[in-house]
CHARMM-style PDB file with segment names, atoms N, HN, CA, C and O in Angstrom:
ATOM      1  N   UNK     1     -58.863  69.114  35.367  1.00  0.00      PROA
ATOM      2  CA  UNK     1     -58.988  67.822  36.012  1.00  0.00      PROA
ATOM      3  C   UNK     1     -58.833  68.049  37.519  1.00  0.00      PROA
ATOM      4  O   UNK     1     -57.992  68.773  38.053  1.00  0.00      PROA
ATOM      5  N   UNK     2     -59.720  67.359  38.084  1.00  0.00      PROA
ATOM      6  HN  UNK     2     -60.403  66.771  37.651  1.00  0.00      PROA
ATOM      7  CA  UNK     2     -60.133  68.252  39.601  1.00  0.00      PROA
ATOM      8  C   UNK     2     -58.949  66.982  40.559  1.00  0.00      PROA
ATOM      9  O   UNK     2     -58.494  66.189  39.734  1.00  0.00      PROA
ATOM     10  N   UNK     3     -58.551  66.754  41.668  1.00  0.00      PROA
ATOM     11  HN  UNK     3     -58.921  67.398  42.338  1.00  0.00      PROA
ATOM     12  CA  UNK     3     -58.083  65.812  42.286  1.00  0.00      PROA
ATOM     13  C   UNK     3     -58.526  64.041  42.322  1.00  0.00      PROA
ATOM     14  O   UNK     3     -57.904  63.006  42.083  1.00  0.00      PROA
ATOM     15  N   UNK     4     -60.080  64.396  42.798  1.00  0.00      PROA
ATOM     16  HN  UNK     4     -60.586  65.237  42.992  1.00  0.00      PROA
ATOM     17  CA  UNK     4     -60.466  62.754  42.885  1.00  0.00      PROA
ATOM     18  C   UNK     4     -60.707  62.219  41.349  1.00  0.00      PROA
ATOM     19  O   UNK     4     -60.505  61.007  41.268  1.00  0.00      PROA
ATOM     20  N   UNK     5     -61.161  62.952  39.888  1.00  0.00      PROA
ATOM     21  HN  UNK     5     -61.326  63.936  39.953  1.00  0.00      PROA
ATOM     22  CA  UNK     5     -60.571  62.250  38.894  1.00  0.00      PROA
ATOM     23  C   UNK     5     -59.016  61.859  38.175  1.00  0.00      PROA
ATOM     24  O   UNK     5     -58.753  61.213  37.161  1.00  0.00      PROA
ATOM     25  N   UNK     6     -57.826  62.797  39.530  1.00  0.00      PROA
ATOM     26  HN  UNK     6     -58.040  63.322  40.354  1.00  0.00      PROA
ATOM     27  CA  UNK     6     -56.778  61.908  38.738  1.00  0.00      PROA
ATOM     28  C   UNK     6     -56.480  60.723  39.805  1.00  0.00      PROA
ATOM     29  O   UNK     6     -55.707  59.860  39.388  1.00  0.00      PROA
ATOM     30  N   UNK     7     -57.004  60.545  41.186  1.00  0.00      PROA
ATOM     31  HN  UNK     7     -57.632  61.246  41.525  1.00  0.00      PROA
ATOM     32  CA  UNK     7     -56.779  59.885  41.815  1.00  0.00      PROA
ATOM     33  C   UNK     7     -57.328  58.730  41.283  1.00  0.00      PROA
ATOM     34  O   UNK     7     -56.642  57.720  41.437  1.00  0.00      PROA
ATOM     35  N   UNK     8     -58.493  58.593  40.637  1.00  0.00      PROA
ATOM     36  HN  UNK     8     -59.051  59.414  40.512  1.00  0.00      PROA
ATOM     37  CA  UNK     8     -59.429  57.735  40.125  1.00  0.00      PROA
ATOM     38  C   UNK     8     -58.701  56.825  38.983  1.00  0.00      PROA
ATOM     39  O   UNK     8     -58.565  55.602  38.976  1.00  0.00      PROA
ATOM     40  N   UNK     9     -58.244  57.852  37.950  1.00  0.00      PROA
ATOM     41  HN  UNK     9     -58.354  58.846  37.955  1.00  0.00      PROA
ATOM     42  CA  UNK     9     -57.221  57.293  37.010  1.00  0.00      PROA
ATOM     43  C   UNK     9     -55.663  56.608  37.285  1.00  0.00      PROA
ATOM     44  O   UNK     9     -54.991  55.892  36.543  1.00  0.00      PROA
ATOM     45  N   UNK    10     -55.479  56.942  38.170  1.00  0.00      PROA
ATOM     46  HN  UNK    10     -56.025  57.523  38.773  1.00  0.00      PROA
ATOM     47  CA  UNK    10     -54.149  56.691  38.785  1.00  0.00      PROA
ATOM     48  C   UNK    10     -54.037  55.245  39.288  1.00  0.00      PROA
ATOM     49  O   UNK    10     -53.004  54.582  39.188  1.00  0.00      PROA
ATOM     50  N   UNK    11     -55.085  54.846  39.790  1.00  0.00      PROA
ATOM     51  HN  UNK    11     -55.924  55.384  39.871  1.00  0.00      PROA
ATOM     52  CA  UNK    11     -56.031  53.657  40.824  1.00  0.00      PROA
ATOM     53  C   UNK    11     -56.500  52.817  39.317  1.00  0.00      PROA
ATOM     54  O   UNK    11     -56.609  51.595  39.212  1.00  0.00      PROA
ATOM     55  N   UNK    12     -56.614  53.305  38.791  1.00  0.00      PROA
ATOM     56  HN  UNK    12     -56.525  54.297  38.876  1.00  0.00      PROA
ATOM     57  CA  UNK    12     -57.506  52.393  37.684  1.00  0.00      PROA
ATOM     58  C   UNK    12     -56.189  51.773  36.522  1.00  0.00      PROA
ATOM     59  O   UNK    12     -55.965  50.608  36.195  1.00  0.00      PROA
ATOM     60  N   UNK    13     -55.422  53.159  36.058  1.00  0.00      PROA
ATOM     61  HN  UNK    13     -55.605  54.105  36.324  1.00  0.00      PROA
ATOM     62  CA  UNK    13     -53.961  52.635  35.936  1.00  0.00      PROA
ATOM     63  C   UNK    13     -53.061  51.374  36.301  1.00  0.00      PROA
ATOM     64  O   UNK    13     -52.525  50.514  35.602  1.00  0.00      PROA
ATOM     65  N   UNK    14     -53.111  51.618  37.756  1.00  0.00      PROA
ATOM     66  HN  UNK    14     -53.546  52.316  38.324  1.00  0.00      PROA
ATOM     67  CA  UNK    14     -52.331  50.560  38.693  1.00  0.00      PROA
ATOM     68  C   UNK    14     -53.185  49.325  38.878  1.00  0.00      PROA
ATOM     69  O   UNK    14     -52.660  48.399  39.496  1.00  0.00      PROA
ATOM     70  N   UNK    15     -54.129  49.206  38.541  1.00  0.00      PROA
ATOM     71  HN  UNK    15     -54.556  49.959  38.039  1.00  0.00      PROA
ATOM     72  CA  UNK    15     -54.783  47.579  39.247  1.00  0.00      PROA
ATOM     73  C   UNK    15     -54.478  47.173  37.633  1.00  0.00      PROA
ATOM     74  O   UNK    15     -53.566  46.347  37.618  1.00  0.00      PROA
ATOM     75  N   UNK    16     -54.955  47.494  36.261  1.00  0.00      PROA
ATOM     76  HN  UNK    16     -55.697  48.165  36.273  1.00  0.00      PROA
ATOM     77  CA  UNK    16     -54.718  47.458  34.970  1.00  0.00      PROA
ATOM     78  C   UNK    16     -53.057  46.936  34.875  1.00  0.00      PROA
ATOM     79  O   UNK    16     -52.946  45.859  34.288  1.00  0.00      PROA
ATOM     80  N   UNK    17     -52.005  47.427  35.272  1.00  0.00      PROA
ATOM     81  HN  UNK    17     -52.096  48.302  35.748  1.00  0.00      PROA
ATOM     82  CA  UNK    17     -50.673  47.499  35.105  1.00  0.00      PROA
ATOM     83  C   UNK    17     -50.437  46.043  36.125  1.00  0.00      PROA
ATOM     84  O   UNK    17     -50.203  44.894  35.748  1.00  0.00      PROA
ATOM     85  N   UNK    18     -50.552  46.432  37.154  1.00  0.00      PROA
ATOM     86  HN  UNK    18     -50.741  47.365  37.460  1.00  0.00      PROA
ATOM     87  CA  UNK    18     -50.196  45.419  38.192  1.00  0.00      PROA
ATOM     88  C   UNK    18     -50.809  43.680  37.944  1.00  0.00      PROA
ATOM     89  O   UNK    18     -50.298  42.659  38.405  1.00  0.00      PROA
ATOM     90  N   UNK    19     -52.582  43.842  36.694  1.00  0.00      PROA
ATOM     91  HN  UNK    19     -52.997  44.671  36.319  1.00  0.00      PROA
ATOM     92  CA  UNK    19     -52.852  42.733  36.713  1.00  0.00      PROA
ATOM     93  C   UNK    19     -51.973  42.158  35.300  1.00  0.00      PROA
ATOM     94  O   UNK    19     -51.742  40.965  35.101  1.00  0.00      PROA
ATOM     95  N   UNK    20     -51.520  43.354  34.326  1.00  0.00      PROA
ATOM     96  HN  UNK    20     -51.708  44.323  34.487  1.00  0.00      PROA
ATOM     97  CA  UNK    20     -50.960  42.455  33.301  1.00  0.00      PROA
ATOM     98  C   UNK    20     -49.574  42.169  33.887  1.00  0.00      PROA
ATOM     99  O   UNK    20     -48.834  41.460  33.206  1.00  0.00      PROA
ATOM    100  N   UNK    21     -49.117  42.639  35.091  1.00  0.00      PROA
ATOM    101  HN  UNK    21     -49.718  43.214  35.645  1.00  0.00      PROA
ATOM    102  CA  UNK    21     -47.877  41.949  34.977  1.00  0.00      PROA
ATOM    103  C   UNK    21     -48.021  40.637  35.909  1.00  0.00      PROA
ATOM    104  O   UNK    21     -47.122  39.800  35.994  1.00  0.00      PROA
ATOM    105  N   UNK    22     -49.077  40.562  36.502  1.00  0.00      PROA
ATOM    106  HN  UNK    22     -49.807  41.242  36.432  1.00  0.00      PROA
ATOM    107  CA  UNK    22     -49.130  39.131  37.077  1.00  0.00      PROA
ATOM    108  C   UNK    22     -49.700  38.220  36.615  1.00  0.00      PROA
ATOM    109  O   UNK    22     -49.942  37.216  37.285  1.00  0.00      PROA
ATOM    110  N   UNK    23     -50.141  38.382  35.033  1.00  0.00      PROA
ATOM    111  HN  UNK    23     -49.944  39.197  34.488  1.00  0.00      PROA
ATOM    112  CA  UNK    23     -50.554  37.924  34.336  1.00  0.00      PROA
ATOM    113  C   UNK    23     -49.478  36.963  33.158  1.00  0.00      PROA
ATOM    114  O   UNK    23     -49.449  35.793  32.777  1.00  0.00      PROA
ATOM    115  N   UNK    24     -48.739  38.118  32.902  1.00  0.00      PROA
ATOM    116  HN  UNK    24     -48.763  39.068  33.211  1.00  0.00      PROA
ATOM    117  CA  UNK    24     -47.294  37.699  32.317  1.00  0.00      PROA
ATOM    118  C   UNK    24     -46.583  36.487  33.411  1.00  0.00      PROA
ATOM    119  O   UNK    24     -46.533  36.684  34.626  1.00  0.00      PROA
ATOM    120  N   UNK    25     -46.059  35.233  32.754  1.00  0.00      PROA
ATOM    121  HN  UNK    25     -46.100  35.073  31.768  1.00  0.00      PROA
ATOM    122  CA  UNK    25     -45.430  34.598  33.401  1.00  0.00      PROA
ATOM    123  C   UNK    25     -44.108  34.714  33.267  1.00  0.00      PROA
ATOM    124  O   UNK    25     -43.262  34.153  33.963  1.00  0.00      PROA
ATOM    125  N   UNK    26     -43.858  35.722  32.030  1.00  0.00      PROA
ATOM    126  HN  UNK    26     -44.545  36.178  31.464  1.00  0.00      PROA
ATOM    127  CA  UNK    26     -42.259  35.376  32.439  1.00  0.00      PROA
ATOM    128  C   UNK    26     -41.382  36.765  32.699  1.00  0.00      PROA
ATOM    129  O   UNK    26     -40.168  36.908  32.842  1.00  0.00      PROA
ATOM    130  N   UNK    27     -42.641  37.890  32.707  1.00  0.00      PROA
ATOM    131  HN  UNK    27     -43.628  37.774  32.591  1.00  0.00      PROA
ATOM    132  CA  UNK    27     -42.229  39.236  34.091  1.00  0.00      PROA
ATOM    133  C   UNK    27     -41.914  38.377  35.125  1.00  0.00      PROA
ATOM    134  O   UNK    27     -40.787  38.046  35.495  1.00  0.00      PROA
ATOM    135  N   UNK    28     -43.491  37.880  35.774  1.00  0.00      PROA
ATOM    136  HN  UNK    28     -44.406  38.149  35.473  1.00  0.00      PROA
ATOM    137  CA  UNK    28     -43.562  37.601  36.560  1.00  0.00      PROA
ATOM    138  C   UNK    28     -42.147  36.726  37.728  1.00  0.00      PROA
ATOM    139  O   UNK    28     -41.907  36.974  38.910  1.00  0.00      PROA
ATOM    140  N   UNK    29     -41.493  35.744  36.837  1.00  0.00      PROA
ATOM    141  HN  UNK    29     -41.688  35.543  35.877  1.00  0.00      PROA
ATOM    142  CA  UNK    29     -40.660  34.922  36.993  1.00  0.00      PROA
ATOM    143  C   UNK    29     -39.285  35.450  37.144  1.00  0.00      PROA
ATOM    144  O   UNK    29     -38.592  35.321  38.153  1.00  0.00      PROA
ATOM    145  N   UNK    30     -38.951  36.058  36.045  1.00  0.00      PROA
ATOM    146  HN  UNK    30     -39.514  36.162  35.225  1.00  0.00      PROA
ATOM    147  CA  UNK    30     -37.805  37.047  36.203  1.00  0.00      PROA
ATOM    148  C   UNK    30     -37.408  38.381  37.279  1.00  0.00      PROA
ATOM    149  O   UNK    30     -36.329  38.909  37.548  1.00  0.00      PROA
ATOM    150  N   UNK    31     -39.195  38.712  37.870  1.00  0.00      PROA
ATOM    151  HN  UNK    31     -40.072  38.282  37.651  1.00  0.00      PROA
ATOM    152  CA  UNK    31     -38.765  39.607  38.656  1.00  0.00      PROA
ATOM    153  C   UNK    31     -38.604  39.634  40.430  1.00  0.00      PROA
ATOM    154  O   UNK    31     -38.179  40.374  41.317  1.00  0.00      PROA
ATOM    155  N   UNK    32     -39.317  38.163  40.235  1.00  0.00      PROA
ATOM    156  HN  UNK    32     -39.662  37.562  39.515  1.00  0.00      PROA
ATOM    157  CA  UNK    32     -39.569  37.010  42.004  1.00  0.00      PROA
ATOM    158  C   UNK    32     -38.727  35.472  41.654  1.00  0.00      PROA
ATOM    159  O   UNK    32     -38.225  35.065  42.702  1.00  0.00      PROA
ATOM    160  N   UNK    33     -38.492  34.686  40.675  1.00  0.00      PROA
ATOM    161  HN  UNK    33     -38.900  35.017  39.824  1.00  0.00      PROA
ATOM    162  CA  UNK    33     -37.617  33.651  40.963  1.00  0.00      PROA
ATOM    163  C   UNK    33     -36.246  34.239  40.360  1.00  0.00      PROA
ATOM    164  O   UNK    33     -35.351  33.705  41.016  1.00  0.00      PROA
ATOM    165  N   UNK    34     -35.775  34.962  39.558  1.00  0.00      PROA
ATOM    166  HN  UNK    34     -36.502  35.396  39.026  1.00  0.00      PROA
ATOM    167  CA  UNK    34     -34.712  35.073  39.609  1.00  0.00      PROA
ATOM    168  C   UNK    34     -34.088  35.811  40.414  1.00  0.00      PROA
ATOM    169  O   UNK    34     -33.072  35.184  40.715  1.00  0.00      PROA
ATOM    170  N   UNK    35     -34.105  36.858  40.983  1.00  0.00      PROA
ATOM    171  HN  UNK    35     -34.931  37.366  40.738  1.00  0.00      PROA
ATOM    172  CA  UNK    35     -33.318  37.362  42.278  1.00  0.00      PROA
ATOM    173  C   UNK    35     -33.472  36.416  43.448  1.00  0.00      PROA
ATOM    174  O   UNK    35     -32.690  36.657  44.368  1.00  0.00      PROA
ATOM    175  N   UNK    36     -34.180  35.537  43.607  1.00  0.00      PROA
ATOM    176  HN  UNK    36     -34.815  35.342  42.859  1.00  0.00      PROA
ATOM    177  CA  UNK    36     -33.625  34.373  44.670  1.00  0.00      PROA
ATOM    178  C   UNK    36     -32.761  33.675  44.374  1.00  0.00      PROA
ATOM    179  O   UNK    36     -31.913  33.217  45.139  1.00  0.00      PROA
ATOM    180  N   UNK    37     -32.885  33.441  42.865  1.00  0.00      PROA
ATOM    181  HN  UNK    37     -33.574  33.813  42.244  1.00  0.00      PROA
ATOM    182  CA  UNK    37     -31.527  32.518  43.000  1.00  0.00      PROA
ATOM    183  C   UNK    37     -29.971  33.275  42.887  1.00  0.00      PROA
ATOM    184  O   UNK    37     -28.799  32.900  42.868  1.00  0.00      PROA
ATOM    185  N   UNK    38     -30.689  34.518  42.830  1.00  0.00      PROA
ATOM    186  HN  UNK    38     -31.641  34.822  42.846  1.00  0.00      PROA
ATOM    187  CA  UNK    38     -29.239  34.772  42.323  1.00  0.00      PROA
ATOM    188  C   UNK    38     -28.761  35.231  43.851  1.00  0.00      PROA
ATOM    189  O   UNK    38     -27.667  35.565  44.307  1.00  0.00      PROA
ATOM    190  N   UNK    39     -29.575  35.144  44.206  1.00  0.00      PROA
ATOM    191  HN  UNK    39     -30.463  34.872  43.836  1.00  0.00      PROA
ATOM    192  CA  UNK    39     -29.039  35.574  46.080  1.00  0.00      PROA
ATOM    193  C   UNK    39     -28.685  34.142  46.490  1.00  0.00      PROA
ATOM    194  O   UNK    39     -27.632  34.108  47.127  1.00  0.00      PROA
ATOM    195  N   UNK    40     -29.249  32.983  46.311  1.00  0.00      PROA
ATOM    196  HN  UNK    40     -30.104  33.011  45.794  1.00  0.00      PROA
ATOM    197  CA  UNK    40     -28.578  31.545  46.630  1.00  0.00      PROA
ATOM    198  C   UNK    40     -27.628  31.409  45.882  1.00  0.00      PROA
ATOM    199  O   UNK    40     -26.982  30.435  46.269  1.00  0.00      PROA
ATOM    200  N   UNK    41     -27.017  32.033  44.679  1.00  0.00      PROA
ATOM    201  HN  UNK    41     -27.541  32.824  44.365  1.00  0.00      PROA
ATOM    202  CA  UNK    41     -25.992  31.279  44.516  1.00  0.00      PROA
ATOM    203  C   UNK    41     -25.074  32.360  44.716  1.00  0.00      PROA
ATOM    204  O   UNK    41     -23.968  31.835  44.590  1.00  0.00      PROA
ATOM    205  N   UNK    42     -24.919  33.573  44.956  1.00  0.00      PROA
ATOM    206  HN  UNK    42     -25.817  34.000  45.059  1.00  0.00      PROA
ATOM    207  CA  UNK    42     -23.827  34.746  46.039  1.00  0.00      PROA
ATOM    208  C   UNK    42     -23.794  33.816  46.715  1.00  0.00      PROA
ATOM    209  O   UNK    42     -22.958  33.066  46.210  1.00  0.00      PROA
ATOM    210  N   UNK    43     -24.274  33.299  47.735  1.00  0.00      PROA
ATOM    211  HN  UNK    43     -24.953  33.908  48.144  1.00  0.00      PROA
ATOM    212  CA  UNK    43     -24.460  33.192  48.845  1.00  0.00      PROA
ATOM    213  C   UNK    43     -24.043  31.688  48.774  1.00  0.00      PROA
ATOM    214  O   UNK    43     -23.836  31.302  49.925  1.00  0.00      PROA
ATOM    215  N   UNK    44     -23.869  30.833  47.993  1.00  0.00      PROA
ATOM    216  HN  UNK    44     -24.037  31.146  47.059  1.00  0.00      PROA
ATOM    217  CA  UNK    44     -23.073  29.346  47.881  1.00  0.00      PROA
ATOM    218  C   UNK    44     -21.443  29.851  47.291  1.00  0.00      PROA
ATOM    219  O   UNK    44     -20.336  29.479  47.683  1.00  0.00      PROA
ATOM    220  N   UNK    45     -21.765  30.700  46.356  1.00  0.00      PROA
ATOM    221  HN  UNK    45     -22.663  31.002  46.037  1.00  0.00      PROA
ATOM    222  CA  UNK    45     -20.093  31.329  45.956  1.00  0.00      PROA
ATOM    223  C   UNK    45     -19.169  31.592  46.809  1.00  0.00      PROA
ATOM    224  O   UNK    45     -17.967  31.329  46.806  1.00  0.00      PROA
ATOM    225  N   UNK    46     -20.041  32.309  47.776  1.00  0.00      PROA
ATOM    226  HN  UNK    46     -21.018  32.523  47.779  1.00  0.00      PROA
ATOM    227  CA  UNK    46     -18.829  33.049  48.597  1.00  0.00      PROA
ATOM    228  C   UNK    46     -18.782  32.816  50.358  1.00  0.00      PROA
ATOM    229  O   UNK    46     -18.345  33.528  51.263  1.00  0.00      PROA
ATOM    230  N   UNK    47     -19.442  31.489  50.344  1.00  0.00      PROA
ATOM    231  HN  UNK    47     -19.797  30.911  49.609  1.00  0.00      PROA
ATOM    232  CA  UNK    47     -19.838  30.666  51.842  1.00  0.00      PROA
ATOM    233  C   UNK    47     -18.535  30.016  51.926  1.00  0.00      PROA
ATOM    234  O   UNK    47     -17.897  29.402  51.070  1.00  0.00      PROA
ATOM    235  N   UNK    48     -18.239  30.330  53.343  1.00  0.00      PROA
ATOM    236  HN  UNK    48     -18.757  30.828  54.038  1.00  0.00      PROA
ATOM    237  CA  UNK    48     -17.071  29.409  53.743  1.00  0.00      PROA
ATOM    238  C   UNK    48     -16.638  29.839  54.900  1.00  0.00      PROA
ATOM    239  O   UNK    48     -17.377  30.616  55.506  1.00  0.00      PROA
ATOM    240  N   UNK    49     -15.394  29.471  55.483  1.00  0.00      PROA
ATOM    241  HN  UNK    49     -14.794  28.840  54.991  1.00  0.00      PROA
ATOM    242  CA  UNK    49     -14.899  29.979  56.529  1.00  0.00      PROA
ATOM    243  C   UNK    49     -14.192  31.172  56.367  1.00  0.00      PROA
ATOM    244  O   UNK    49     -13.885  31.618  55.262  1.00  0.00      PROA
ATOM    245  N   UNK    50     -13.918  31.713  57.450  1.00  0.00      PROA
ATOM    246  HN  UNK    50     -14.167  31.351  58.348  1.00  0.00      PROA
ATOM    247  CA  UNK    50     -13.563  33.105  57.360  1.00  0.00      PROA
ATOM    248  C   UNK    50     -12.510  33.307  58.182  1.00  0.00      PROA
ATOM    249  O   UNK    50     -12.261  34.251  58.933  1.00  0.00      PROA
ATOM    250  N   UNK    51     -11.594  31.755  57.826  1.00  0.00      PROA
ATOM    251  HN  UNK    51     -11.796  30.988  57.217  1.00  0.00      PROA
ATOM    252  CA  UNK    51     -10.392  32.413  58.085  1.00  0.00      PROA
ATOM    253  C   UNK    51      -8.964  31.987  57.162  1.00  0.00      PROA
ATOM    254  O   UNK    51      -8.322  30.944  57.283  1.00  0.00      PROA
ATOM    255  N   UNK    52      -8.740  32.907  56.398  1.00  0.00      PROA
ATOM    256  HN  UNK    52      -9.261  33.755  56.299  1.00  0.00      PROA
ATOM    257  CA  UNK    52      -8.433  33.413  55.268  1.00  0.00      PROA
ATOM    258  C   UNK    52      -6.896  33.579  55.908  1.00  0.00      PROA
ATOM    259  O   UNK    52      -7.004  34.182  56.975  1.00  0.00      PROA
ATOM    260  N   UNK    53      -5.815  33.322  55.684  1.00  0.00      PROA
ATOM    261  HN  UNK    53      -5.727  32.832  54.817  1.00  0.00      PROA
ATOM    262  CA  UNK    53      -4.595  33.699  56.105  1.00  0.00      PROA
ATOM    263  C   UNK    53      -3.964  34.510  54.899  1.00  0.00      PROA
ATOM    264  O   UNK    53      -4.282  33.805  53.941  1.00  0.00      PROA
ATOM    265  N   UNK    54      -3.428  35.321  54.517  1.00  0.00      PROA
ATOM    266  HN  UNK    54      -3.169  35.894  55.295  1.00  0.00      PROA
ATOM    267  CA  UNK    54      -2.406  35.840  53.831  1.00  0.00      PROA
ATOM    268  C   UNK    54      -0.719  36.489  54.094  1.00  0.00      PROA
ATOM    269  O   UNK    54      -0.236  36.952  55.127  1.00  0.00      PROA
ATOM    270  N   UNK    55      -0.432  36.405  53.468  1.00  0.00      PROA
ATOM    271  HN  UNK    55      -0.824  36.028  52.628  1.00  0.00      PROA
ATOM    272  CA  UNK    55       1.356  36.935  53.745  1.00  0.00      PROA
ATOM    273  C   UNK    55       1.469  38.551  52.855  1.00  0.00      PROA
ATOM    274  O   UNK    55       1.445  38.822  51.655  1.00  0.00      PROA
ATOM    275  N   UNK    56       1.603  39.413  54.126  1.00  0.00      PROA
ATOM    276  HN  UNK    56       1.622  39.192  55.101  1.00  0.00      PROA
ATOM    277  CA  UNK    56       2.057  40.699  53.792  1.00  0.00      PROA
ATOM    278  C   UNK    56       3.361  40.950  54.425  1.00  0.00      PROA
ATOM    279  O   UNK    56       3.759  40.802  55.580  1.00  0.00      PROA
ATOM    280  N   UNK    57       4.055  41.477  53.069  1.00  0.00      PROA
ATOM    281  HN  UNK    57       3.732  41.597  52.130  1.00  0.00      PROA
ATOM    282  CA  UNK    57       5.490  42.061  53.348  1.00  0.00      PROA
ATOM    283  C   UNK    57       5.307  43.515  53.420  1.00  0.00      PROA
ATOM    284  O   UNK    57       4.410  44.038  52.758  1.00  0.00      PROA
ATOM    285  N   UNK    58       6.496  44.585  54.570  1.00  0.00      PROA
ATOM    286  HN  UNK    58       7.225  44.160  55.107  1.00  0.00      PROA
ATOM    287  CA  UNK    58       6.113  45.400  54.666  1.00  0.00      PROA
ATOM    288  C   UNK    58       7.839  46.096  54.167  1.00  0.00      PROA
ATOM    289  O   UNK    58       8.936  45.720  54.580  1.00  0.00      PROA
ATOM    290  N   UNK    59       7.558  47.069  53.280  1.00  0.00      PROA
ATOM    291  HN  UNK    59       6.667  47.374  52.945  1.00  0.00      PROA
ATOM    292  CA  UNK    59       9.013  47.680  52.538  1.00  0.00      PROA
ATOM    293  C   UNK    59       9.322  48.513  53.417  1.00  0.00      PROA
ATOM    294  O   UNK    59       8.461  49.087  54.084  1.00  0.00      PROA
ATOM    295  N   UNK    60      10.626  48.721  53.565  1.00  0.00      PROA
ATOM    296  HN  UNK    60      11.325  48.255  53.023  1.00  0.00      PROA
ATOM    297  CA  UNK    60      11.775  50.164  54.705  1.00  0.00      PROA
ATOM    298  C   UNK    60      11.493  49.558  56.030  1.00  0.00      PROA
ATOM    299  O   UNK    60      11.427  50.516  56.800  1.00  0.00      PROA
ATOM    300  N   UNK    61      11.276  48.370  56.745  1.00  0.00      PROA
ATOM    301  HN  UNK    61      11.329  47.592  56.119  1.00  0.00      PROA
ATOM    302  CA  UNK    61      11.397  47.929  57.828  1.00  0.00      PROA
ATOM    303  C   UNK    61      10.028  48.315  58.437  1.00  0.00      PROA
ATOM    304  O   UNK    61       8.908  48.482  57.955  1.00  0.00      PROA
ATOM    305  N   UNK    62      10.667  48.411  59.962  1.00  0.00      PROA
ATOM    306  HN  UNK    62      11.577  48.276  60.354  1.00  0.00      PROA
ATOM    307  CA  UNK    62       9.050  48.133  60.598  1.00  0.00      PROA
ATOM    308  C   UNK    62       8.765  47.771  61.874  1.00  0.00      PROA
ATOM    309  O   UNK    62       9.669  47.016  62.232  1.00  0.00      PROA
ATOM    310  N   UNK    63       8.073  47.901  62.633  1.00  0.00      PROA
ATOM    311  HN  UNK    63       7.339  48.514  62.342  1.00  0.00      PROA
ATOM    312  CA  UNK    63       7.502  47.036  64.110  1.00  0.00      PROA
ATOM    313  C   UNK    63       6.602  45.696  63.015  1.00  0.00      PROA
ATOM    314  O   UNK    63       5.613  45.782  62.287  1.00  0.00      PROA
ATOM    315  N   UNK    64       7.656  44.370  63.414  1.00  0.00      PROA
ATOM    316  HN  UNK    64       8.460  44.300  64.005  1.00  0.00      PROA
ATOM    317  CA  UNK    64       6.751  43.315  62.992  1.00  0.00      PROA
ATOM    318  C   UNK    64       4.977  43.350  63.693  1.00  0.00      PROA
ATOM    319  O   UNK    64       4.615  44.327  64.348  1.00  0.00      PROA
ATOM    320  N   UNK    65       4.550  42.815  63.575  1.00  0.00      PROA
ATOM    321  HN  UNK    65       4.844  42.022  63.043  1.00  0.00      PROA
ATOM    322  CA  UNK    65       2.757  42.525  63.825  1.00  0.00      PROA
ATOM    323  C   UNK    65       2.499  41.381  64.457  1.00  0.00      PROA
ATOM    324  O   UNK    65       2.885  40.524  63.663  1.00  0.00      PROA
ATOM    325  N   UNK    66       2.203  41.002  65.129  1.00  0.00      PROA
ATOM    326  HN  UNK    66       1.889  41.699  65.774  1.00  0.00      PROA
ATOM    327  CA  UNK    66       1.393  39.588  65.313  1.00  0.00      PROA
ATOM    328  C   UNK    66       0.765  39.228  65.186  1.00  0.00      PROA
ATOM    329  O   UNK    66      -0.010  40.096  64.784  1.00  0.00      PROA
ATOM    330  N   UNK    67       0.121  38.033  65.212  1.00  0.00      PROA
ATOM    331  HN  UNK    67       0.750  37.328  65.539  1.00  0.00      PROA
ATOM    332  CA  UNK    67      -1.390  37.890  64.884  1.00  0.00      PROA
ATOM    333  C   UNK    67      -2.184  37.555  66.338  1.00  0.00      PROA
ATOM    334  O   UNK    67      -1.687  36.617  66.962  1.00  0.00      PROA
ATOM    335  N   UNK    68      -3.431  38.249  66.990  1.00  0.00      PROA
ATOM    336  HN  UNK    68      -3.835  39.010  66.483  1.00  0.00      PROA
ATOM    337  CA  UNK    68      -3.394  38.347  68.096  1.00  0.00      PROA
ATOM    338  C   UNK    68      -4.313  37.290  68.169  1.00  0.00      PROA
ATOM    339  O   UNK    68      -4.994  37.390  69.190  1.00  0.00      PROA
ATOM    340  N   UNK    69      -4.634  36.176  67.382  1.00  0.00      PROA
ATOM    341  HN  UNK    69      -4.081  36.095  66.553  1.00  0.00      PROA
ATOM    342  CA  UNK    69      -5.767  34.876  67.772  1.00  0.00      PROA
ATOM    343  C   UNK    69      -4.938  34.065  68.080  1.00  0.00      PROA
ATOM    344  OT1 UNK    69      -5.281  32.940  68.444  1.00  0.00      PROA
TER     345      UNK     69
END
């Protein structure tokens, strides 16, 4: 098999492959509407302000810390 017949097959492969999956509606759907939403709803989960206070204790003493805002 010389080069331009596997290039040929390769090409003929991929338009074949690429049209049944845009053909399929629910490839299709699962592989373009669901990763958007799942990036809108990261992205509603974990939206907010970003300022977060917590209380750390520090064991055997210490130079206290401040908070420099």
């Amino acid at each position: 098999m010389n080069k331009g017949t596997a290039t040929k097959k390769f090409v003929a492969l991929f338009k074949a492959r690429t049209m049944e999956f845009i053909r399929d509606r629910g490839a299709l759907s699962w592989n373009i509407l669901f990763p958007v939403l799942l990036v809108f709803g990261f992205a509603f989960a974990f939206s907010g302000y970003g300022d977060s206070l917590f209380t750390v204790g520090v064991v055997g003493g210490g130079k206290r810390l401040e908070r420099t805002r």
